[in-house]
PyMOL Python script that loads the backbone (N, CA, C, O; Angstrom):
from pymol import cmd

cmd.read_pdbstr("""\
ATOM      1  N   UNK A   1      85.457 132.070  29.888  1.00  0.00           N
ATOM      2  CA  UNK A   1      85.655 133.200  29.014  1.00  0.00           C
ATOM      3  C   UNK A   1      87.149 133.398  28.727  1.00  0.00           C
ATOM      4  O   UNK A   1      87.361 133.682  27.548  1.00  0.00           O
ATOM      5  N   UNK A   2      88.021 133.335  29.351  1.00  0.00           N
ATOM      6  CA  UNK A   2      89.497 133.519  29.823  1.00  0.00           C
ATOM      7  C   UNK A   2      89.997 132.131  29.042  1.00  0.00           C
ATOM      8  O   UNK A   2      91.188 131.862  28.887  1.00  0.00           O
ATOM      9  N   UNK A   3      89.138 131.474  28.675  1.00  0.00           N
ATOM     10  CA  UNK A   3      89.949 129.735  28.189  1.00  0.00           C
ATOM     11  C   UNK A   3      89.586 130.307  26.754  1.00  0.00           C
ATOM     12  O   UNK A   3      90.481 130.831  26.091  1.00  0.00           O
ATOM     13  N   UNK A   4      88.177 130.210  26.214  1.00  0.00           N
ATOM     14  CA  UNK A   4      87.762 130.425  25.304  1.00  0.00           C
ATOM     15  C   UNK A   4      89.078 131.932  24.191  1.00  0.00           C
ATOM     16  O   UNK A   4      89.724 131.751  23.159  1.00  0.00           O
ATOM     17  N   UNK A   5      88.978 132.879  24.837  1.00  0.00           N
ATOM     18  CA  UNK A   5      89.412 134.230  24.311  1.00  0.00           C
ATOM     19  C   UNK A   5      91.382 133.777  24.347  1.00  0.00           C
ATOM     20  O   UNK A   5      92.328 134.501  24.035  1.00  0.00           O
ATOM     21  N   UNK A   6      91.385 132.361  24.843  1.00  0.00           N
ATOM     22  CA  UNK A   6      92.984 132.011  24.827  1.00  0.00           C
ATOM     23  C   UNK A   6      93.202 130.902  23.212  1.00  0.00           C
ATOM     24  O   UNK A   6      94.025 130.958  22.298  1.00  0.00           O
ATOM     25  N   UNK A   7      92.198 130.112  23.444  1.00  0.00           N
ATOM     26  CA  UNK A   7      92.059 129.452  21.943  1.00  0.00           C
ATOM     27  C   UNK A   7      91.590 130.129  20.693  1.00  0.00           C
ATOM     28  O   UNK A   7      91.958 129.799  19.565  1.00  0.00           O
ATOM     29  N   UNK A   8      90.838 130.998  20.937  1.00  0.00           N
ATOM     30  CA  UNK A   8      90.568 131.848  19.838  1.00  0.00           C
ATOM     31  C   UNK A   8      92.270 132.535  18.863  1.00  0.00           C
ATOM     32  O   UNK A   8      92.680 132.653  17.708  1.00  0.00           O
ATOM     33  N   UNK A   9      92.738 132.812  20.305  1.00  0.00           N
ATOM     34  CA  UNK A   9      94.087 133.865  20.392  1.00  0.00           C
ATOM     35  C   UNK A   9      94.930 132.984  19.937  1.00  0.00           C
ATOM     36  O   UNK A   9      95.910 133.343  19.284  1.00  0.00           O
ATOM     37  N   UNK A  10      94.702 131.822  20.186  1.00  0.00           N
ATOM     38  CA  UNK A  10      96.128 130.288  20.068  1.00  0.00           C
ATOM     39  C   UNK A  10      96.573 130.827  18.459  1.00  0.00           C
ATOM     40  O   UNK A  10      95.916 131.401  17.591  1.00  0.00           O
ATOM     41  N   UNK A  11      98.120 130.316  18.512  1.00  0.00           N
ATOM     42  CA  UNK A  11      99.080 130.514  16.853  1.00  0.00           C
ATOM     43  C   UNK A  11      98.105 128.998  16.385  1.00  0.00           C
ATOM     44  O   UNK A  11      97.373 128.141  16.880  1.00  0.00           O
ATOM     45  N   UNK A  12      98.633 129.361  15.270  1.00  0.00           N
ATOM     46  CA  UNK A  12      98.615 127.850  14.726  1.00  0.00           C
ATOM     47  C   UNK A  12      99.791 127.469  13.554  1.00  0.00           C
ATOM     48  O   UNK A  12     100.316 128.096  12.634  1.00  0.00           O
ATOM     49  N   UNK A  13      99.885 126.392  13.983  1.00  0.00           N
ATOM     50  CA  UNK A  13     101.056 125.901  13.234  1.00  0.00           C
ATOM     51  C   UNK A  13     100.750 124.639  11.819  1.00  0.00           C
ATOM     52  O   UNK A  13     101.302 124.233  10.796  1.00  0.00           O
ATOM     53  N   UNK A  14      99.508 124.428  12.619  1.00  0.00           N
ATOM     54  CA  UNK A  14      99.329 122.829  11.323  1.00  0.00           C
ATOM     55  C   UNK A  14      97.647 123.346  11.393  1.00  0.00           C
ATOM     56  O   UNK A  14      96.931 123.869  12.247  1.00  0.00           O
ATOM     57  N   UNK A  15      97.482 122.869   9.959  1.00  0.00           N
ATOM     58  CA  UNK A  15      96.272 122.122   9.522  1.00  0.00           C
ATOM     59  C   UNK A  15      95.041 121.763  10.939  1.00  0.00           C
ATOM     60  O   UNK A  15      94.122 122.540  11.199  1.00  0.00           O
ATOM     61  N   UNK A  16      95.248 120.667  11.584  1.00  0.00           N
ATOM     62  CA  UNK A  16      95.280 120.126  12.788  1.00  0.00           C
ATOM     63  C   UNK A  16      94.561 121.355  13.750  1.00  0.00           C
ATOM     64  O   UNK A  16      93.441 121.318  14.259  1.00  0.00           O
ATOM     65  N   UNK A  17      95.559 122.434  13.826  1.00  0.00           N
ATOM     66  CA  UNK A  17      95.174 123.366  14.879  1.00  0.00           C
ATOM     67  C   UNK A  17      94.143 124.524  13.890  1.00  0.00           C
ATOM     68  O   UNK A  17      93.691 125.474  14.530  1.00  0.00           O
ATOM     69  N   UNK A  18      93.907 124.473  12.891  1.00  0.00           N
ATOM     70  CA  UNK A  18      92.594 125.384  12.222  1.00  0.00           C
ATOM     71  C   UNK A  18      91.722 124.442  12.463  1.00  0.00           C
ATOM     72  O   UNK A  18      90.680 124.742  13.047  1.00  0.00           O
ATOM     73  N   UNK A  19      92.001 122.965  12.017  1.00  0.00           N
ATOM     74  CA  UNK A  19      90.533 122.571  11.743  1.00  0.00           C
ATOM     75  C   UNK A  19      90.096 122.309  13.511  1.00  0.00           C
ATOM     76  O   UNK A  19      88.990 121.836  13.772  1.00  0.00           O
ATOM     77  N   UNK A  20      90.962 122.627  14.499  1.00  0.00           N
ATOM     78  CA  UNK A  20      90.468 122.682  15.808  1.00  0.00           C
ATOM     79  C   UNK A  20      90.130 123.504  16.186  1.00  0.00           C
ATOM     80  O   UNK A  20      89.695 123.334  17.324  1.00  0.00           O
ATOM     81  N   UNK A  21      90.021 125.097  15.606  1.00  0.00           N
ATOM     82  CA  UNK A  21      89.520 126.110  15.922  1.00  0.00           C
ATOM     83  C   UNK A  21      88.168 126.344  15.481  1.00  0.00           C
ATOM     84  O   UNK A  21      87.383 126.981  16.184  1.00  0.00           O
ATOM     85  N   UNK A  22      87.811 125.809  14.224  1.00  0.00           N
ATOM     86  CA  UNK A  22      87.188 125.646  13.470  1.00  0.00           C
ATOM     87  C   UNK A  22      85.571 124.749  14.181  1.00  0.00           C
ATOM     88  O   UNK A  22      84.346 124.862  14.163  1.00  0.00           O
ATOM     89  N   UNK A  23      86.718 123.828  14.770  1.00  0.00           N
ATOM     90  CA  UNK A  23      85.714 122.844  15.836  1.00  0.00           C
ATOM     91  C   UNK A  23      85.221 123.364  17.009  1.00  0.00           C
ATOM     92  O   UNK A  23      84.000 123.254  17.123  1.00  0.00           O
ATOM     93  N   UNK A  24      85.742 123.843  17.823  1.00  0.00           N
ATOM     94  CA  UNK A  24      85.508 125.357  18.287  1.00  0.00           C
ATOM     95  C   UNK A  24      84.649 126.520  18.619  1.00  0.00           C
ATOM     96  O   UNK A  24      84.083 127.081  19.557  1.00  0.00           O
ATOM     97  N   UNK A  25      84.912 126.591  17.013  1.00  0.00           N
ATOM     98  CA  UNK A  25      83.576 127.863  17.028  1.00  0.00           C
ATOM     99  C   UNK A  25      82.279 127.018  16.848  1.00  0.00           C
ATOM    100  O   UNK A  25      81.185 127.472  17.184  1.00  0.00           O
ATOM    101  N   UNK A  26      82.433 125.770  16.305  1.00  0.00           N
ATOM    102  CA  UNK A  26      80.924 125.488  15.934  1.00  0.00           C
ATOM    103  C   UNK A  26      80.538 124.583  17.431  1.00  0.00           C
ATOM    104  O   UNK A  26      79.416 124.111  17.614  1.00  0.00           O
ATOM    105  N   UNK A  27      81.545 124.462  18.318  1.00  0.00           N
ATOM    106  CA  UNK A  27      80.837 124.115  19.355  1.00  0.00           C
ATOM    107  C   UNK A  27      80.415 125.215  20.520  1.00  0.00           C
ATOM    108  O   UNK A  27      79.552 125.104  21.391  1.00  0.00           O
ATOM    109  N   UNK A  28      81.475 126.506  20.189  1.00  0.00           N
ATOM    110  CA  UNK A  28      80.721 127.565  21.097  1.00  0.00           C
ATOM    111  C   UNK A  28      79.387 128.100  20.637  1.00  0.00           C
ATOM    112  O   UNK A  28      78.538 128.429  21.465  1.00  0.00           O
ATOM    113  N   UNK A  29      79.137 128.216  19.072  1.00  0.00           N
ATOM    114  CA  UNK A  29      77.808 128.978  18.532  1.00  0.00           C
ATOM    115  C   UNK A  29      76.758 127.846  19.173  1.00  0.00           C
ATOM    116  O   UNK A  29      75.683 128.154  19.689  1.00  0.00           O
ATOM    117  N   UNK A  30      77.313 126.345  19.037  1.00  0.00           N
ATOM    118  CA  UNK A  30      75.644 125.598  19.397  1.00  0.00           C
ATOM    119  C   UNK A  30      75.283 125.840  21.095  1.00  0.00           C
ATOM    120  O   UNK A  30      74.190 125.565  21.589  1.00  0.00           O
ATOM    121  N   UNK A  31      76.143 126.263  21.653  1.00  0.00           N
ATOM    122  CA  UNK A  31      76.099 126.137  23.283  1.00  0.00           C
ATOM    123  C   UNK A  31      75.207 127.548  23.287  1.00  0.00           C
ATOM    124  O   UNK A  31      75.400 128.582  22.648  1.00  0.00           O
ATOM    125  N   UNK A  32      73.839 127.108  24.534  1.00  0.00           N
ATOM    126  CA  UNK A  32      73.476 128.419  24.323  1.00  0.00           C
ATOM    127  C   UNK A  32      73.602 128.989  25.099  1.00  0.00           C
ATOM    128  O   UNK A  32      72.937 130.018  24.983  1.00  0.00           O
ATOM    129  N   UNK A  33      74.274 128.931  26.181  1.00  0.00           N
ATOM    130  CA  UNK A  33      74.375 129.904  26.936  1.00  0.00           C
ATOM    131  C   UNK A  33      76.473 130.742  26.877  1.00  0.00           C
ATOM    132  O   UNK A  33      77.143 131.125  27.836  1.00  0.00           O
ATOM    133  N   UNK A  34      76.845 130.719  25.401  1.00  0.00           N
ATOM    134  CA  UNK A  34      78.026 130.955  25.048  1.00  0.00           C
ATOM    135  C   UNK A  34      77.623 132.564  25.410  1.00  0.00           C
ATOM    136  O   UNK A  34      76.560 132.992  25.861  1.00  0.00           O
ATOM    137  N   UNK A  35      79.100 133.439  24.976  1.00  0.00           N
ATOM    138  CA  UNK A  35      78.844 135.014  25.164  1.00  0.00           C
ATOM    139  C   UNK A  35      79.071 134.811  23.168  1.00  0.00           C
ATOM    140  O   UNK A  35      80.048 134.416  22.532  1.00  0.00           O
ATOM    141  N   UNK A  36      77.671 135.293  22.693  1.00  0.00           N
ATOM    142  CA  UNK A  36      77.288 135.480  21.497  1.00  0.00           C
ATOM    143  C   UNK A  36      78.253 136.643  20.926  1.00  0.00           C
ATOM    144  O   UNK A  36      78.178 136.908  19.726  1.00  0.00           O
ATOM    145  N   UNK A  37      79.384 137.519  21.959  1.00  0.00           N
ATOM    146  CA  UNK A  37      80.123 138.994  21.709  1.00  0.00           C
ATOM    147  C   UNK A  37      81.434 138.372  21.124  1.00  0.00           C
ATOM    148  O   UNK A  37      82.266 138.985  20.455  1.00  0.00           O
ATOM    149  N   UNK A  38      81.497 136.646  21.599  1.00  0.00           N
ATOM    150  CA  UNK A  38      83.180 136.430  21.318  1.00  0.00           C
ATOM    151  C   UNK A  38      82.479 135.383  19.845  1.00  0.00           C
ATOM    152  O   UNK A  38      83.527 134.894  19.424  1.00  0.00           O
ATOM    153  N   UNK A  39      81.785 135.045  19.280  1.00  0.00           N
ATOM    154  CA  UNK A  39      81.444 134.233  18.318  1.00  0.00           C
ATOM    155  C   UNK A  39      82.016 135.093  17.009  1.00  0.00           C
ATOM    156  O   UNK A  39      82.715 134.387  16.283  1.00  0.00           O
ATOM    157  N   UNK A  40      81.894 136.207  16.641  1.00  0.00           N
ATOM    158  CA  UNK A  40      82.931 136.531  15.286  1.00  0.00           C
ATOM    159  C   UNK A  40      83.948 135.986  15.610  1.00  0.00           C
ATOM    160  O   UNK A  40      84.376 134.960  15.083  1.00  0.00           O
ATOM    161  N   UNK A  41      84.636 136.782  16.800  1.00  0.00           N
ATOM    162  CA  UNK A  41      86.223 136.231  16.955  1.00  0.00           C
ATOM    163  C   UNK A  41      86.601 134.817  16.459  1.00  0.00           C
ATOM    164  O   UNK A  41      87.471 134.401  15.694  1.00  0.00           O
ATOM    165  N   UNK A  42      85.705 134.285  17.119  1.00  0.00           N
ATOM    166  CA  UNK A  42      85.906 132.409  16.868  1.00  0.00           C
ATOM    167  C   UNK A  42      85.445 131.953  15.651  1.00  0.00           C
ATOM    168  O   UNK A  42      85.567 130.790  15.269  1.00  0.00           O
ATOM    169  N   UNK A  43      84.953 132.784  15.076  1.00  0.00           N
ATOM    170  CA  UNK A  43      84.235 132.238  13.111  1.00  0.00           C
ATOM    171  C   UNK A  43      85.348 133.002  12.303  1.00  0.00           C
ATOM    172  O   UNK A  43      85.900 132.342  11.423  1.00  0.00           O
ATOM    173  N   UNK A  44      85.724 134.213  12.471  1.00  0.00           N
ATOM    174  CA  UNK A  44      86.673 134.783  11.527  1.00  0.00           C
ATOM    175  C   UNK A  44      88.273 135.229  11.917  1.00  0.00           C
ATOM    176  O   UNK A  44      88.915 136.098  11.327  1.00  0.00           O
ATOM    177  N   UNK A  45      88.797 134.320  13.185  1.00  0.00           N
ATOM    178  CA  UNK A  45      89.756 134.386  13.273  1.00  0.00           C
ATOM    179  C   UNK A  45      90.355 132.785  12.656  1.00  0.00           C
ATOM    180  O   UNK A  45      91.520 132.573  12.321  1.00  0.00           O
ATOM    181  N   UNK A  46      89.185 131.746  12.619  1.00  0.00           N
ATOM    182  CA  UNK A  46      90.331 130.701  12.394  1.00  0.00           C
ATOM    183  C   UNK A  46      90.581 130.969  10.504  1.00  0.00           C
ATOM    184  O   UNK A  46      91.575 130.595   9.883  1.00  0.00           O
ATOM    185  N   UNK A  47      89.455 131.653   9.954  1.00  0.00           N
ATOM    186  CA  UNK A  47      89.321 131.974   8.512  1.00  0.00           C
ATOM    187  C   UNK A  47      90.020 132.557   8.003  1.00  0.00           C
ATOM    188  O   UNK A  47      90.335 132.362   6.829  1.00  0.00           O
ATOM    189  N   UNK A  48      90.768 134.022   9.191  1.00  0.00           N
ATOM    190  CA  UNK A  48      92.023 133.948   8.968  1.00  0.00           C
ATOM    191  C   UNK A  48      93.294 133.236   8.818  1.00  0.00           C
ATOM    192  O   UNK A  48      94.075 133.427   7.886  1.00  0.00           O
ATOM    193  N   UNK A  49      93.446 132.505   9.664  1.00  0.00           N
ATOM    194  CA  UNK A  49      94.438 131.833  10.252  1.00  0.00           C
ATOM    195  C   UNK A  49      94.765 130.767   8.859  1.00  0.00           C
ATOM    196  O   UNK A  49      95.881 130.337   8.567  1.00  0.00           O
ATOM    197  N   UNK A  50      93.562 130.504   8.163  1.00  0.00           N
ATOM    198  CA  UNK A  50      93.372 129.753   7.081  1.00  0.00           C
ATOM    199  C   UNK A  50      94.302 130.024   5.914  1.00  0.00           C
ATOM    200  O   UNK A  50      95.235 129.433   5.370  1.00  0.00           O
ATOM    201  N   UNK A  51      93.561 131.329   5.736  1.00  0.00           N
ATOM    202  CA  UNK A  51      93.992 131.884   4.163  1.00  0.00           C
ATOM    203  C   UNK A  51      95.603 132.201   4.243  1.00  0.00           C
ATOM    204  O   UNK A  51      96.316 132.084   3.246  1.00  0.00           O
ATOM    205  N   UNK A  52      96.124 132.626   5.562  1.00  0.00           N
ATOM    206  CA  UNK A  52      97.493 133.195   5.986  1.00  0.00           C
ATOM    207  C   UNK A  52      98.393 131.714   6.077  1.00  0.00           C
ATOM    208  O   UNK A  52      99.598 131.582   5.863  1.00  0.00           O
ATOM    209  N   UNK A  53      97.605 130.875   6.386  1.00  0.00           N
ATOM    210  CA  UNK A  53      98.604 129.583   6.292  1.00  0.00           C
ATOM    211  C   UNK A  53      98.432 129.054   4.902  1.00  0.00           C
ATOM    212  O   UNK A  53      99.448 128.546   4.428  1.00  0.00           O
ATOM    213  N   UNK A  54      97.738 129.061   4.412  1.00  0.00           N
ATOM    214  CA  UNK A  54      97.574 128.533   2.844  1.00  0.00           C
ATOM    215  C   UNK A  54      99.249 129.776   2.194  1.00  0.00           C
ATOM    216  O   UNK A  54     100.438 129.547   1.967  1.00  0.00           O
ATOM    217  N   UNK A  55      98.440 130.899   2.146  1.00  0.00           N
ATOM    218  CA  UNK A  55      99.286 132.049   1.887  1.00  0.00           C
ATOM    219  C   UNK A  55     101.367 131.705   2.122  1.00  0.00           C
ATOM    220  O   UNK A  55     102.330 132.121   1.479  1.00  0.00           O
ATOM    221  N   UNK A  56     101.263 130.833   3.271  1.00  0.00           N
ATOM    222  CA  UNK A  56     102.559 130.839   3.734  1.00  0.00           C
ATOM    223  C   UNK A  56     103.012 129.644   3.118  1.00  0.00           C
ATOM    224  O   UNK A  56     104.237 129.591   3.012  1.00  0.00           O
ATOM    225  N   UNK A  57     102.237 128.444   2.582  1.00  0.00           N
ATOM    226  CA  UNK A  57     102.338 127.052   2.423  1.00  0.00           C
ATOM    227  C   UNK A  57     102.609 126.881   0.971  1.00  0.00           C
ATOM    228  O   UNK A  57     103.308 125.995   0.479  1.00  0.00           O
ATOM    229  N   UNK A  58     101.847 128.027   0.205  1.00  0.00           N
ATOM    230  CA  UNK A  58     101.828 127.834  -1.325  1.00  0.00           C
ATOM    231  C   UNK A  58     103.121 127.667  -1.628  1.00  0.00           C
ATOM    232  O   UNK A  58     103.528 126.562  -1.989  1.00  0.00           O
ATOM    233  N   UNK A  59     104.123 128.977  -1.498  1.00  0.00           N
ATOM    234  CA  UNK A  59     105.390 128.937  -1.869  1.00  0.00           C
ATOM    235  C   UNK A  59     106.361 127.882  -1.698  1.00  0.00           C
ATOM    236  O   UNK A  59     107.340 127.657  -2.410  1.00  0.00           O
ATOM    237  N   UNK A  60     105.930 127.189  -0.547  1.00  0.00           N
ATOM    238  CA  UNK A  60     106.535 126.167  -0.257  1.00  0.00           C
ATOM    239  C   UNK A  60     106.628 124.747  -1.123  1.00  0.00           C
ATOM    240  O   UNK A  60     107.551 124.059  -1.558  1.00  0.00           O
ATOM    241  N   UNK A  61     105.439 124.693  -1.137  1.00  0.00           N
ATOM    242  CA  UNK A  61     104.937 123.270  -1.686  1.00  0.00           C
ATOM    243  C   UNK A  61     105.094 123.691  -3.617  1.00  0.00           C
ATOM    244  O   UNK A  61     105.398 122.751  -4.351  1.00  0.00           O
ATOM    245  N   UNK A  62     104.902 124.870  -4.152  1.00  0.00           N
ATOM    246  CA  UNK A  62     104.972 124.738  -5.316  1.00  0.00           C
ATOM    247  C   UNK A  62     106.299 126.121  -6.013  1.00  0.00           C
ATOM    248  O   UNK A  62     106.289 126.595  -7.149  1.00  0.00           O
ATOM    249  N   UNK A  63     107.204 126.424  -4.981  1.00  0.00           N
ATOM    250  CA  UNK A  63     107.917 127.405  -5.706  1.00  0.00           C
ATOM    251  C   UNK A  63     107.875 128.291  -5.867  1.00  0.00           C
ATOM    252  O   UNK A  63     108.907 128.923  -6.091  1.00  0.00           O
ATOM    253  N   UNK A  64     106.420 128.994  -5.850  1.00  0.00           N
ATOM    254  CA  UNK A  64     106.063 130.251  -6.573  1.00  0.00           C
ATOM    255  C   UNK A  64     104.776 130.626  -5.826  1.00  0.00           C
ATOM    256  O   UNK A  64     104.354 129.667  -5.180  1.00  0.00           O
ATOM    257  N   UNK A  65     103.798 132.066  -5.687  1.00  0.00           N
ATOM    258  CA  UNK A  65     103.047 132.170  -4.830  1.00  0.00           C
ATOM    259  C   UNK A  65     101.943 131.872  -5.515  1.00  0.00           C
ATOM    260  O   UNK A  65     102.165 131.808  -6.724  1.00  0.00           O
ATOM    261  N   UNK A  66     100.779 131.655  -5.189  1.00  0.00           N
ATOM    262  CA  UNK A  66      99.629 131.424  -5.772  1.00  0.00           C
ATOM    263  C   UNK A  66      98.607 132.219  -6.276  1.00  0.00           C
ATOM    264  O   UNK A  66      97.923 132.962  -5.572  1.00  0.00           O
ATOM    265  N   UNK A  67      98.458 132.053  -7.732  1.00  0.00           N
ATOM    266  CA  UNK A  67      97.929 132.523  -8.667  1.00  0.00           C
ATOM    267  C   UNK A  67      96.741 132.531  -8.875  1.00  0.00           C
ATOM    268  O   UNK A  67      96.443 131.424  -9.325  1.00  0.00           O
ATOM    269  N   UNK A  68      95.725 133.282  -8.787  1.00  0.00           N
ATOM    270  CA  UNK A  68      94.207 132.394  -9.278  1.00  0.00           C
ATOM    271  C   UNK A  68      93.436 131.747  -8.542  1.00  0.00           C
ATOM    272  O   UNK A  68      92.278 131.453  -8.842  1.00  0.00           O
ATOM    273  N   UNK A  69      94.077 131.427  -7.373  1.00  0.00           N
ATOM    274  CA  UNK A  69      93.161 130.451  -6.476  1.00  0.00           C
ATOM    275  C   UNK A  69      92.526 131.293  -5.923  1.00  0.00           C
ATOM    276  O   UNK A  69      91.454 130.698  -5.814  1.00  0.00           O
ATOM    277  N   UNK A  70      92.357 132.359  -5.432  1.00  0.00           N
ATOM    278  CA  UNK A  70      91.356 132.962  -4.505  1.00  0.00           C
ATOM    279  C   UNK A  70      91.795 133.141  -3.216  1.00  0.00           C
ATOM    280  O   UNK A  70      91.126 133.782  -2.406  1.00  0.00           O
ATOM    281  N   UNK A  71      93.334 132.412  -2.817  1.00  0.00           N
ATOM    282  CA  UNK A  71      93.552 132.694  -1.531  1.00  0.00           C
ATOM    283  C   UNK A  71      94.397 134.160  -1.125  1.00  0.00           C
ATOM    284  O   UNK A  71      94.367 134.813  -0.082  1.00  0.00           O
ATOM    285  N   UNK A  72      95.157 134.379  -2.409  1.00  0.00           N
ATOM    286  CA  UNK A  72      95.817 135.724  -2.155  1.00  0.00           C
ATOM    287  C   UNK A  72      94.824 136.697  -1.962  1.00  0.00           C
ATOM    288  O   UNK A  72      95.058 137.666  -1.240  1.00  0.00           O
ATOM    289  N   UNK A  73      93.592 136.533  -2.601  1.00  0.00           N
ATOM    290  CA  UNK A  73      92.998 138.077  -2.698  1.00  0.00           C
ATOM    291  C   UNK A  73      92.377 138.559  -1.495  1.00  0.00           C
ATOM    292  O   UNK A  73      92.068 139.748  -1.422  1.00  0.00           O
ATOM    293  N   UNK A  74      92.080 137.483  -0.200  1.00  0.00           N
ATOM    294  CA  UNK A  74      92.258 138.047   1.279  1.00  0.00           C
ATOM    295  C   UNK A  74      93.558 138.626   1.916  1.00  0.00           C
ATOM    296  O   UNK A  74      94.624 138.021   1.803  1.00  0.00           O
ATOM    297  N   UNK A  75      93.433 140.044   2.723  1.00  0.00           N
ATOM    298  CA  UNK A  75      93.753 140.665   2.680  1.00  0.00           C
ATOM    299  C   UNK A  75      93.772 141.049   4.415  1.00  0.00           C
ATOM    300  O   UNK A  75      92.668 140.960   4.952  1.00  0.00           O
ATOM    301  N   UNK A  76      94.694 141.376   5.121  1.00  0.00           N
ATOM    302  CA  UNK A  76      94.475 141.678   6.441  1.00  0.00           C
ATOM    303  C   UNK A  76      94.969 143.135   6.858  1.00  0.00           C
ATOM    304  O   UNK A  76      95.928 143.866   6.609  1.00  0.00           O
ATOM    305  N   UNK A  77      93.610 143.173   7.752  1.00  0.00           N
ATOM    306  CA  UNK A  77      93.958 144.521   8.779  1.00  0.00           C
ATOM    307  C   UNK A  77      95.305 144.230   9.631  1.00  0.00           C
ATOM    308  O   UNK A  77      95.635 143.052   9.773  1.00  0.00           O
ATOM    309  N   UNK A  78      95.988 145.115  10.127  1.00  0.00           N
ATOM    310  CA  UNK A  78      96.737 145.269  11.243  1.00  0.00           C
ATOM    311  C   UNK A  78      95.721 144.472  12.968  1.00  0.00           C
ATOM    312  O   UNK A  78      94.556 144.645  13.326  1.00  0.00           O
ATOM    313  N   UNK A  79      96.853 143.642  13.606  1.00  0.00           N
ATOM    314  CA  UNK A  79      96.638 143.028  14.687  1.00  0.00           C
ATOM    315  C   UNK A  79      95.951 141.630  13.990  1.00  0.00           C
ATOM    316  O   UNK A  79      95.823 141.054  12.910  1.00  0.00           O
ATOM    317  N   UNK A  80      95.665 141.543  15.204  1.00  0.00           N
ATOM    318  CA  UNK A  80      95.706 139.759  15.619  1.00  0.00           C
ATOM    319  C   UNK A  80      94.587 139.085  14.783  1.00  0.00           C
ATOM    320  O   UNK A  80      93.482 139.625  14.823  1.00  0.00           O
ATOM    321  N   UNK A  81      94.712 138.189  14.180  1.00  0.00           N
ATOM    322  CA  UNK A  81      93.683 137.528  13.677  1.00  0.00           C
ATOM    323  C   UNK A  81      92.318 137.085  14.115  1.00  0.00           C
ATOM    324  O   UNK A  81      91.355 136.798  13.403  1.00  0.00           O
ATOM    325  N   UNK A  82      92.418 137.086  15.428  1.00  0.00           N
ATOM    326  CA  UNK A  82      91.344 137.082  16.274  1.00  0.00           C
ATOM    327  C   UNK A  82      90.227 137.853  16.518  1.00  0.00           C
ATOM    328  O   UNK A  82      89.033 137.623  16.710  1.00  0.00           O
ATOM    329  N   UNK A  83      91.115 139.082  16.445  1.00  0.00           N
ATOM    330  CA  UNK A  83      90.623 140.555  16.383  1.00  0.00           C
ATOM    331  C   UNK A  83      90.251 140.769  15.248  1.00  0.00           C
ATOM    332  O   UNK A  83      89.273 141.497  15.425  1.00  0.00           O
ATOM    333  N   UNK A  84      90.391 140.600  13.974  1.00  0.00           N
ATOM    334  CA  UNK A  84      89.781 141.171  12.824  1.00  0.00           C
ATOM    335  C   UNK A  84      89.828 139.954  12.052  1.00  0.00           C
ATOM    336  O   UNK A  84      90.556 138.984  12.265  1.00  0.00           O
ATOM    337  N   UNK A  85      88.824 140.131  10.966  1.00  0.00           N
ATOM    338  CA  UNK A  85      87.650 139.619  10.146  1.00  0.00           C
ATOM    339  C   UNK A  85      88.552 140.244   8.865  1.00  0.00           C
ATOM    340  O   UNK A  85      88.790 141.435   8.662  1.00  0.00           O
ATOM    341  N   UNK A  86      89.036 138.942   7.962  1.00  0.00           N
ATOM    342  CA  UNK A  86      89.160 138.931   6.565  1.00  0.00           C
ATOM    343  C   UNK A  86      88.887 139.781   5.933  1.00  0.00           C
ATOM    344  O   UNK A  86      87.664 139.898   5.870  1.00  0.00           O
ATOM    345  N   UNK A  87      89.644 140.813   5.146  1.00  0.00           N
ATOM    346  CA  UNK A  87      88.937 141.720   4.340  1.00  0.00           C
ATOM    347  C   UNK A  87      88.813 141.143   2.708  1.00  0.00           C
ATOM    348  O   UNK A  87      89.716 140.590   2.080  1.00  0.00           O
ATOM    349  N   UNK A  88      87.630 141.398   2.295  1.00  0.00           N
ATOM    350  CA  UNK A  88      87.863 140.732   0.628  1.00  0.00           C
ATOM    351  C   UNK A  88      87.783 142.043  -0.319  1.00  0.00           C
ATOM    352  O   UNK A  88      87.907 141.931  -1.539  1.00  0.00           O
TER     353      UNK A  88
END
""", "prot")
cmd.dss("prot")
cmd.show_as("cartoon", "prot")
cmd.util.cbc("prot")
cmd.orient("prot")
């Protein structure tokens, strides 16, 4: 529980470390004897972690922030990504 609620919590820095969170959750949801209480955390924190790195990457890679794509219009609560679920 204490390992799990630490990777959920993990920064991420690359690509690499979402699509490992990502890996993650879909191996805690198939396990059945997981705690079913930490499975949002682990489905909508890496979804965060997503849109906020896209969010941080756009400017980079093209100059200017991103327009139209659908990634600006997620929107975050206050605290940890772990802790809260994407608002649209």
């Amino acid at each position: 529980m204490v390992i799990s609620k630490a990777i959920i919590a993990a920064p991420v820095v690359t690509e690499a470390d979402i699509a490992n969170k990502f890996r993650f959750a879909a191996n805690f949801i198939e396990y059945p004897h997981g705690l079913m209480a930490d499975e949002p955390r682990a489905v909508f924190g890496p979804l965060a972690d997503l849109a906020r790195f896209r969010n941080n990457e756009w400017p980079k890679e093209f100059g200017r922030p991103a327009v139209g794509t659908g990634v600006r219009r997620l929107t975050f609560r206050p605290g940890s990504s772990a802790d809260r679920a994407p608002t649209f």
